[in-house]
N, C-alpha and C positions, 0 to 999 in steps of 0.2 A: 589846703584847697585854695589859694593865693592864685591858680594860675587859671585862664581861659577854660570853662566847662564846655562839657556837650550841649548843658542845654541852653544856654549863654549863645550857643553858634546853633540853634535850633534844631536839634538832633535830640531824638527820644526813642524808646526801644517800642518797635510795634510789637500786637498782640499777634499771638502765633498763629490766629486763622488769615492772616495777611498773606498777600503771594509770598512765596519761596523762590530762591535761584537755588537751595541748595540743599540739605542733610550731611551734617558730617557724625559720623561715628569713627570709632576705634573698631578694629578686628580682634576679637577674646586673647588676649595671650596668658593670662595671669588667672593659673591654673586655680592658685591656692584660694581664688574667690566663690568658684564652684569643687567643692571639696568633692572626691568620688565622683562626681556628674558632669564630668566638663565635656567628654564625649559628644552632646547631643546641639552643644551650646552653638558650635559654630554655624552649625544647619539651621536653626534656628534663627542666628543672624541673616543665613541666606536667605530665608523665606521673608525677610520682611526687608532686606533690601530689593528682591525679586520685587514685594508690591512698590516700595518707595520711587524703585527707577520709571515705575509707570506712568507719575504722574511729575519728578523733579528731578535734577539730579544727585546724586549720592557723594558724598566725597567720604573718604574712606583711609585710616589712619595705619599704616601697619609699622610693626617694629624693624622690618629689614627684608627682602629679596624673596626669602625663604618663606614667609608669613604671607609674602602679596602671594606667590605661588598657588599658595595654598588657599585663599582666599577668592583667587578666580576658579581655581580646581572645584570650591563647594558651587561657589555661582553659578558657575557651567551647569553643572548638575540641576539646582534650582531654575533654569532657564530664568535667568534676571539678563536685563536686557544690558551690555555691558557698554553699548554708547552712552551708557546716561554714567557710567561708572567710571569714579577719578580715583587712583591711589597716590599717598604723602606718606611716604618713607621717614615716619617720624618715631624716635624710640617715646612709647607711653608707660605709664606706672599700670593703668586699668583702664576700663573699656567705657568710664561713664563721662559719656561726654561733655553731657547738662551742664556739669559744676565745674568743668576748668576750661572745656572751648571757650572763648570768647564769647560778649552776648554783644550781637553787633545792634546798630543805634544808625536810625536815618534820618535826611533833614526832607524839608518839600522841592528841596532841589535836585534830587533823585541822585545825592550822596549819601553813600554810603560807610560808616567808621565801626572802630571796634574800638569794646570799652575791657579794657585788660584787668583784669582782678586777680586778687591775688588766692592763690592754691594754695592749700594746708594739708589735703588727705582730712580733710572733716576735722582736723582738731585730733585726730585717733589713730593715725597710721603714719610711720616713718617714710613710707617710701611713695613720693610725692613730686622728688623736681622734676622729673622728665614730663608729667602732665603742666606741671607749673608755668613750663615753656613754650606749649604748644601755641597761645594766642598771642606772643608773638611772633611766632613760625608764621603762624595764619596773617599773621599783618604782612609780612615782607612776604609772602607770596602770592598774595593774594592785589598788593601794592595798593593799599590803602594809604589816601591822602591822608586821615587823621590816624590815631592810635591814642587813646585818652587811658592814662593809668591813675586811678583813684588812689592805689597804695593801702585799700582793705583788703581782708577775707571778705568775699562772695560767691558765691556758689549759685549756678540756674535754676538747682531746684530746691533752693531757700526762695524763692519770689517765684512771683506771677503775675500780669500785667494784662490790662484790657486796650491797652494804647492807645487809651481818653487819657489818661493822669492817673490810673487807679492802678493799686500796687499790694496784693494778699504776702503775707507772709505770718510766722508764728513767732511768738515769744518765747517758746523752748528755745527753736533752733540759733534766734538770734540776739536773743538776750539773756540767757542761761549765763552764771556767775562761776559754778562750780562743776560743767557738765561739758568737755567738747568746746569750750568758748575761743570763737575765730577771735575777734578783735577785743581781746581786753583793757576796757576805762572805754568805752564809746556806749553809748546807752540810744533809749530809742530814738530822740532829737538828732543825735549825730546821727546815726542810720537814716534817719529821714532825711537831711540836707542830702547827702550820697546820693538820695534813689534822687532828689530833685535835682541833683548837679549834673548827672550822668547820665541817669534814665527817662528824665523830663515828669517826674511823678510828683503830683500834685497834692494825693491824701494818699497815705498806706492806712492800711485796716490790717491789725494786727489781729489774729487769731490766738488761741493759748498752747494747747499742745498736741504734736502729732500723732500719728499711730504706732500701736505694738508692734515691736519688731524692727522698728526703722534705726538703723544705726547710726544715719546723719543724726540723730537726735530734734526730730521735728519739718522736716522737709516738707512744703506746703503741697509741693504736687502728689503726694500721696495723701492729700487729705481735701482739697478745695482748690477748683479752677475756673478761670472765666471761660465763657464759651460763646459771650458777647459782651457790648463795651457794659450793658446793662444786667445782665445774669450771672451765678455762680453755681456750677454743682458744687456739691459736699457730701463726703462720704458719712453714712448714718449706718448705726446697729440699733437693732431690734432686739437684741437679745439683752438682758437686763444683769444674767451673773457674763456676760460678756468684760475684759479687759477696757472693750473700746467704746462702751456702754457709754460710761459718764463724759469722759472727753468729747468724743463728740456730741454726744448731746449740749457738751459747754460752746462748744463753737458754732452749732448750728443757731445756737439763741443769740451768740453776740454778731451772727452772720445778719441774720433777719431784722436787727436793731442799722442795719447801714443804709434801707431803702431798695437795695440790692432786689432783684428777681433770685430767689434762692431754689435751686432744685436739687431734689436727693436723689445721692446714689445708694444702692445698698451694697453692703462688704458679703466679700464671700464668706464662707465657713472659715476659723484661721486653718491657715498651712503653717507645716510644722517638715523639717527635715533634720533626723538625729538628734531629736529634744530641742530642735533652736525655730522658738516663732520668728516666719519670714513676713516681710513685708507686703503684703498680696492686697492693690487694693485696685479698686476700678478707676479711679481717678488718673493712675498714673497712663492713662493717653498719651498718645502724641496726634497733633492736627498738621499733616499737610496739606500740599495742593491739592484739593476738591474730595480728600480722606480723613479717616479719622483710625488710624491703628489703636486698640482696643484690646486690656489687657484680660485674658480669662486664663479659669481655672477648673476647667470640669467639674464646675459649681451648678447646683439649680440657677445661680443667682447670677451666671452669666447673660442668660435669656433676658433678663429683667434689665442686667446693663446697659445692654447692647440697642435694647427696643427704646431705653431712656435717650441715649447719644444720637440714635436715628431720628427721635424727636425735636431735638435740639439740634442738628443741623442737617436739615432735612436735604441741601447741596450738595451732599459728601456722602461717599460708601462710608458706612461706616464698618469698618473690618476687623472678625474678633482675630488674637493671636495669641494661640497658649504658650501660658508662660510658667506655668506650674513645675518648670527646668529655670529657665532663667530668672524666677526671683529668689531661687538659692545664695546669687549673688547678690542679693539684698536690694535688689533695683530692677525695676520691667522699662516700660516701651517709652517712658519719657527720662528716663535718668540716663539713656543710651543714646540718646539722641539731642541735637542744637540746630536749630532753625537759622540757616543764614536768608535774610528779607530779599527779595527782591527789590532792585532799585525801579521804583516808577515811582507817579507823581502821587499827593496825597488826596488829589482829586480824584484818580483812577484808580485807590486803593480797592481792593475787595473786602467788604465788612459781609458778604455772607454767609451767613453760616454751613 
């Protein structure tokens, strides 16, 4: 790390309830992540680019010609509004955008950079480079003055940021020795200089471990998110012979020990498809402009979600979106999703919730 940082040139990753210019996702191609149920998955994308284009716009990843096709074909249908809608002829591995799009980084000069990290497939899966390349696709087309490459594994939805200096993340996903390990010999110190060189992050608060079922092995936004520079939800169980009983109850006591506003969410009942617990949690939100997409599950315990997030930013619809399909692929409405910031000043930001 010898050369000029991001945060050295004043460039830090805002918090995601910040304006947006944009939403980028991938369009599903990669059948074998929803085994049997891939049928529903594309509609499902359309219904939630239909709300996305309402409020920013959407940019949108396909593998080739044939894929955009089809991709305006479900649109059409979902009546999404397609002026807000860009297509990038890019071949991808999978559809989770979080962890290999770019996590762009702004100064107070209303620049805008991307900070390129490096793509693994979680430590777990072979087939990886074509997501691996996409942030710097997104640089040279996008024509970005900077392009800053740190040269680790990282992943979007290993962290989460309040864009004051504050930085969640867990010790499964990023300190694990023998489990899925992205960067092995870098321990918590090194990871913290990174999130300070790149991300402009001041203290990370590290949490312990994630939830059942999560195959990234600890991914923080299934488990804990800011939702202001000063509050955090975190997902809690009630249930005592519950799997997710003890863990969370260990991070909601090391959450509460930071000064932090702590608010709980509750988990649904678990989901299970063909014997394999998926990852179903409430946390995994996405916050755009002036919304909050909201993952449910034809739970009692959606009601209860939904009514907590309307509380917490009471400026934004907060909008449920079943995903009781789409987290067969082991990821709902924020693992599919990357926030490109709006470039404005840092005076004009928007901190409302």
């Amino acid at each position: 790390m010898g050369e000029v940082t991001a945060t050295q040139l004043g460039f830090r990753m805002p918090a995601e309830w910040e304006p947006h210019e944009a939403t980028w996702l991938a369009w599903p191609h990669e059948r074998s992540d929803w085994p049997a149920k891939f049928a529903p998955i594309p509609w499902v994308y359309g219904d939630i680019v239909r709300k996305l284009a309402r409020v920013e716009r959407v940019r949108i990843l396909v593998e080739d010609a044939a894929l955009e096709k089809s991709a305006r074909r479900v649109l059409a249908k979902c009546t999404a509004d397609m002026s807000a809608v860009e297509f990038f002829r890019w071949p991808t591995n999978r559809s989770w955008t979080r962890d290999y799009c770019p996590i762009f980084v702004r100064n107070d000069m209303c620049e805008i950079a991307i900070t390129n990290w490096l793509f693994n497939g979680w430590a777990k899966y072979d087939n990886w480079r074509d997501d691996n390349r996409i942030p710097g696709r997104v640089a040279r087309r996008l024509k970005v003055t900077r392009e800053f490459e740190p040269g680790i594994v990282l992943e979007g939805g290993s962290i989460d940021v309040n864009g004051a200096g504050l930085l969640l993340t867990t010790e499964e996903c990023l300190l694990s020795e023998s489990v899925q390990v992205r960067n092995p010999g870098l321990g918590r110190a090194d990871l913290e200089r990174y999130f300070a060189d790149y991300l402009g992050v001041g203290q990370t608060i590290w949490l312990k471990q994630g939830i059942a079922g999560d195959d990234t092995h600890g991914h923080i936004d299934d488990l804990a998110r800011f939702v202001d520079e000063k509050t955090v939800v975190i997902a809690t169980e009630d249930d005592l012979s519950e799997t997710n009983y003890e863990p969370l109850r260990e991070n909601l006591k090391l959450l509460r020990r930071t000064g932090l506003r702590v608010v709980t969410l509750p988990m649904p009942a678990p989901v299970y498809f063909d014997g394999q617990r998926l990852p179903a949690s409430y946390a995994n939100f996405y916050i755009a402009n002036g919304m909050v997409l909201t993952p449910t599950f034809n739970d009692p315990n959606d009601r209860v979600a939904l009514n907590t997030l309307a509380r917490l930013f009471p400026s934004r619809e907060v909008v449920g979106i079943y995903c009781g399909d789409l987290v067969l692929g082991l990821g709902t409405l924020h693992c599919m999703t990357m926030q490109q910031p709006a470039a404005v000043l840092a005076a004009a930001k928007s901190t409302a919730r």
